[in-house]
C-alpha positions in Angstrom: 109.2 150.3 84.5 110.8 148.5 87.3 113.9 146.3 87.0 112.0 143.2 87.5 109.6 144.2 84.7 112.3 145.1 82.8 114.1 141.2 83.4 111.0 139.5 83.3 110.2 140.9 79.8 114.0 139.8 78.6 113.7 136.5 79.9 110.3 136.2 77.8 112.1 138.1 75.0 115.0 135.3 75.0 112.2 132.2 75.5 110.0 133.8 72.4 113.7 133.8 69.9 114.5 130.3 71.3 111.1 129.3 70.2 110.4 131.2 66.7 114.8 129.7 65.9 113.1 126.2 66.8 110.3 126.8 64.7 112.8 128.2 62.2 114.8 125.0 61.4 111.7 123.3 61.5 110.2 124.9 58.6 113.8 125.0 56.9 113.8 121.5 57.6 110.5 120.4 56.3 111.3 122.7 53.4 114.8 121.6 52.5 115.8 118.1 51.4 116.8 115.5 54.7 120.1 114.0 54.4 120.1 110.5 55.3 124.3 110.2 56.6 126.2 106.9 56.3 129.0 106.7 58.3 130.9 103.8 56.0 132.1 103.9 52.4 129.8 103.4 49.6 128.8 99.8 48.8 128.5 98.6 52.3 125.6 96.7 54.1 124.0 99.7 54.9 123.2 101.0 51.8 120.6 99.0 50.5 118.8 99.4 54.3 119.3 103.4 53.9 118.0 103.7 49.9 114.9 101.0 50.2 113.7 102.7 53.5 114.4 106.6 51.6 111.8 106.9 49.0 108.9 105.7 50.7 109.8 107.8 53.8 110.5 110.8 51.4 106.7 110.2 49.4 104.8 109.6 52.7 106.9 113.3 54.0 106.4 114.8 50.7 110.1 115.4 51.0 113.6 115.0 49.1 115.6 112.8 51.3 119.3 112.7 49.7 122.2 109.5 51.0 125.4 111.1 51.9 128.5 109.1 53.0 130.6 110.8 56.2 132.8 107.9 56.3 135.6 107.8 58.8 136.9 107.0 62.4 134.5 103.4 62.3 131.6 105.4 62.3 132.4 108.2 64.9 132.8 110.9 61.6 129.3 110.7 60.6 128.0 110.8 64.4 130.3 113.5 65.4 129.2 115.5 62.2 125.5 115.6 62.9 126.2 116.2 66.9 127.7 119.6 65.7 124.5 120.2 63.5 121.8 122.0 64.4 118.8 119.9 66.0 116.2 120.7 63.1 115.7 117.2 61.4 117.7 117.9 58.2 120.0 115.2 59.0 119.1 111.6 60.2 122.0 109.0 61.0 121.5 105.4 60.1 122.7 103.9 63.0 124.1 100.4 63.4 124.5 98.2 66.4 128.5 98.9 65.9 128.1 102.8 65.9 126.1 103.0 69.3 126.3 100.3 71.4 130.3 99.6 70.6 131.7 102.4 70.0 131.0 104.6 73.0 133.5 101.9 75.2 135.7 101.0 72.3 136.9 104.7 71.5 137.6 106.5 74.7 138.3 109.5 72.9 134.9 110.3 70.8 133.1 113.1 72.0 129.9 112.6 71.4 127.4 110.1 73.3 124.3 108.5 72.4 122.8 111.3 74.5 123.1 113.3 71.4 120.7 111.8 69.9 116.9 110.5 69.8 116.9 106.9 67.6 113.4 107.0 66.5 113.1 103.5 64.7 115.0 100.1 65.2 114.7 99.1 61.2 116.0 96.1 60.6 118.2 92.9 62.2 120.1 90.4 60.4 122.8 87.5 61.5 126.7 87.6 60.3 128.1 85.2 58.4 131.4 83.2 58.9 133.1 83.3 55.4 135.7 81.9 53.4 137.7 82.0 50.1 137.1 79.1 48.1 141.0 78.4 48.0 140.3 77.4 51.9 140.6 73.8 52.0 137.4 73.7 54.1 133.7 72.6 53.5 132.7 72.7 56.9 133.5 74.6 59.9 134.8 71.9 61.4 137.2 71.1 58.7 138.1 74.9 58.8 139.0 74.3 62.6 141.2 71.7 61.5 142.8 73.3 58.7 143.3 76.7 60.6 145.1 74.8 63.9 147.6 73.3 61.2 148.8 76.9 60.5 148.8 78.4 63.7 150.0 82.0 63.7 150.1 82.0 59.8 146.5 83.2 59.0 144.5 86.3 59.0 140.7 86.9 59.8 139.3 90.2 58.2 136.9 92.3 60.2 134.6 94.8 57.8 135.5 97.5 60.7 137.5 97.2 63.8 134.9 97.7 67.0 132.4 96.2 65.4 130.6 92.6 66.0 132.8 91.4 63.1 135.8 92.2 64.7 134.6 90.7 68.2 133.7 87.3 67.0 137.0 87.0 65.1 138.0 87.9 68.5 136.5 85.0 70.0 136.4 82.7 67.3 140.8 83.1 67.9 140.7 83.2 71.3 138.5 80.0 72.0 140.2 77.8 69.8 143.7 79.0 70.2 144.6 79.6 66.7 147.4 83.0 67.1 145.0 84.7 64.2 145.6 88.6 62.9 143.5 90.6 62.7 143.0 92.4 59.1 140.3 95.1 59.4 138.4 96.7 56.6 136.2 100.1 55.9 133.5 98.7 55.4 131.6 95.6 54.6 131.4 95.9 51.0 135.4 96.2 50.6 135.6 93.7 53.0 134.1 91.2 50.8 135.3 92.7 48.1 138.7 91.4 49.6 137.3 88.4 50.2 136.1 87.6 46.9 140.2 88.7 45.3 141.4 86.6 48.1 143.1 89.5 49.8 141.7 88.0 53.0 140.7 84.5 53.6 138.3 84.6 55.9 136.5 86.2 58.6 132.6 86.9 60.0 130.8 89.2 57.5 127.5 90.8 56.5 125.3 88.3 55.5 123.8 90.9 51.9 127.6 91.1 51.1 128.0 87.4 50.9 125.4 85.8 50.2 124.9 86.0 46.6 128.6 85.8 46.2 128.2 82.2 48.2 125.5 81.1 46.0 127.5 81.4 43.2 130.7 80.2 44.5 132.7 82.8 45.0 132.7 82.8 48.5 131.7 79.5 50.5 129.6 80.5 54.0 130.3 77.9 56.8 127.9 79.0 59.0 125.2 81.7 60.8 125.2 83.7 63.8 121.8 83.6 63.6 119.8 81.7 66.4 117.9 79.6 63.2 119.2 78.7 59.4 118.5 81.6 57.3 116.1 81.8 54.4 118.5 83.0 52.1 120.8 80.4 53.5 119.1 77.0 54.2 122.1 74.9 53.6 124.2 76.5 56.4 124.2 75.8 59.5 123.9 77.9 62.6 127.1 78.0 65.1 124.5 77.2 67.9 123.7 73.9 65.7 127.6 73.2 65.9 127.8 73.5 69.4 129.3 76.9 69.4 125.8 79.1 70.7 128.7 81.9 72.0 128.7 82.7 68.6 124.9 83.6 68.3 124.5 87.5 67.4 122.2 89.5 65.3 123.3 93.2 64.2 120.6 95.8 62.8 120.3 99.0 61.3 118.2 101.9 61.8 117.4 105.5 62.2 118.4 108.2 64.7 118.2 112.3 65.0 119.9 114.9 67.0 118.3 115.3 70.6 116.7 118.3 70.8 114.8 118.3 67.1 111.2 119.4 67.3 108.8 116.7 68.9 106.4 117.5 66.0 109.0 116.7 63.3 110.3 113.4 65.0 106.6 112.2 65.3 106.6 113.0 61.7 109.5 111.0 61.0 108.5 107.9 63.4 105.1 107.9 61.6 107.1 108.1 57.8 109.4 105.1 58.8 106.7 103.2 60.2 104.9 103.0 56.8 108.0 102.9 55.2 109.1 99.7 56.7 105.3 98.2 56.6 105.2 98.8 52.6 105.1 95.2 51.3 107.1 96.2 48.5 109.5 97.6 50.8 109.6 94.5 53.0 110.1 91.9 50.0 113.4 94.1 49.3 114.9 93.9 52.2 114.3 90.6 52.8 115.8 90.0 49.8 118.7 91.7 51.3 118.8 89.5 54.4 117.2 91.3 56.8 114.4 90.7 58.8 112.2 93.6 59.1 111.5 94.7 63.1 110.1 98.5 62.6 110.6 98.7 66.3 109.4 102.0 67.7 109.0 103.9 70.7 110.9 105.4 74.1 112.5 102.3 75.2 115.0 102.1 72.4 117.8 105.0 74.0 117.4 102.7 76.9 118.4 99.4 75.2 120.9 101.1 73.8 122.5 102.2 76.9 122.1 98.2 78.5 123.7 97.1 75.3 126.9 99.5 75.4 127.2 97.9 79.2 127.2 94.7 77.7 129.4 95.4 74.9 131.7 97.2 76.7 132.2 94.1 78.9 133.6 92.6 75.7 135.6 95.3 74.5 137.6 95.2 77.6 138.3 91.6 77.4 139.6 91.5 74.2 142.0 94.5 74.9 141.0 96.6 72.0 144.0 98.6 71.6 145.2 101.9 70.0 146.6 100.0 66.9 143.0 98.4 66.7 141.3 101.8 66.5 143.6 103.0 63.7 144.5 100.0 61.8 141.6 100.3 59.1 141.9 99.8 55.6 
């Protein structure tokens, strides 16, 4: 046999193993549980999104699918954890608005990229809130205005993660109005009202799950939504754009993303599961419940909004001159 033969029957050697490994996690993965991984602690806004969305995906795979928390470095743990994973759709990130379109310019140091990875659903969206402690001598947003330029360089605005929208609109909101604000980040949303609530931190633009009910029964007042209309859960507050503030207009969302490379057969699979996850009308009430609106947006365009929204965001991140001491300053 000639050396060419010989070469020729290597390289099909090496394509056949690459193939049958491929097909190897596949079958491991379809076999094993699926680990949905969280990149915040426990408690947060994400995991009511994560655990409505992971039973009906798991009965419509006929698969286990376990939440685990990789919590760390604003999100970057959990992201860099899967990127060193095999691609055989065992894991699935829920992925946030913070995670990949901010983080990629506000951490120069990460070392993986949203190339990593195929996002496969956009889930859900929902508006911040701008909250405070009831001990805030303000009703309105404009009376918070008022009360907040009489103690300039004396007050606090919490963030539930640096890098994230919450942290940029606190940004802003100081910035615009001049009012010499720290910033007081958290780990998470849940802790960050949690804070809240204890009167730890006074004030600042949160999840809208984590605060609502607690403004409903007075433990936390709301002054108003990022949203571009009142919210359902939240007819008696106003939108910033209704103030006269429509800089403030955002909308953050959740949703679900896989290493690149995992088998196109399995992440058909899993666009098909989420998609009748997410149209379950059971499913739907819940997370509406929760705040969010319900997208279920699918197909190849969302890597590339994605990559026009890190532009955009990055813009941002450069402006505010998101330092060192932001990156590491959590709580």
């Amino acid at each position: 046999m000639g050396y060419r033969s010989i070469a020729a029957l290597a390289a099909g050697a090496a394509l056949l193993a690459s193939a049958l490994a491929a097909s190897t996690f596949a079958a491991q993965a379809q076999s094993n549980p699926i680990k949905f991984i969280i990149g915040t602690a426990p408690g947060g806004a994400i995991d009511p999104y994560a655990r409505i969305v992971a039973e009906p995906m798991a009965k419509a795979l006929n698969q286990a699918i376990i939440v685990e928390y990789k919590p760390g470095a604003n999100g970057n743990a959990s992201a860099q954890f899967i990127a060193d994973q095999p691609a055989d759709g065992s894991l699935v990130w829920i992925g946030t608005q913070a995670f990949t379109e901010i983080n990629p310019s506000a951490f120069g140091n990460q070392r993986w990229s949203i190339d990593d990875f195929t996002p496969f659903i956009r889930g859900v969206e929902a508006p911040l809130v701008f909250v405070v402690h009831p001990d805030v001598p303000a009703k309105t947003f404009a009376e918070f205005l008022a009360w907040a330029g009489q103690n300039k360089g004396k007050l606090n605005y919490s963030s539930y993660q640096p890098g994230t929208p919450s942290h940029f609109l606190g940004f802003q909101l100081n910035d615009k109005f001049d009012l010499d604000l720290t910033h007081v980040p958290f780990r998470g949303s849940g802790l960050q009202a949690t804070a809240l609530i204890a009167g730890h931190a006074q004030f600042g633009f949160a999840q809208l799950n984590s605060t609502a009910p607690q403004h409903q029964t007075g433990k936390l007042r709301i002054l108003a939504v990022t949203g571009p209309t009142r919210h359902k859960l939240l007819p008696d507050v106003p939108t910033f754009a209704e103030l006269g503030y429509p800089e403030f207009t955002t909308r953050v969302w959740f949703g679900l993303l896989v290493k690149k490379g995992t088998p196109a057969d399995l992440v058909k699979r899993y666009v098909e599961a989420a998609k009748i996850a997410h149209a379950d009308p059971e499913v739907k009430s819940k997370l509406e419940a929760q705040g969010f609106d319900v997208v279920a947006e699918t197909g190849p365009q969302l890597l590339p909004n994605i990559k026009e929204q890190i532009v955009r965001w990055g813009k941002l991140v450069k402006a505010s001159n998101f330092s060192a001491e932001d990156r590491g300053s959590t709580r």
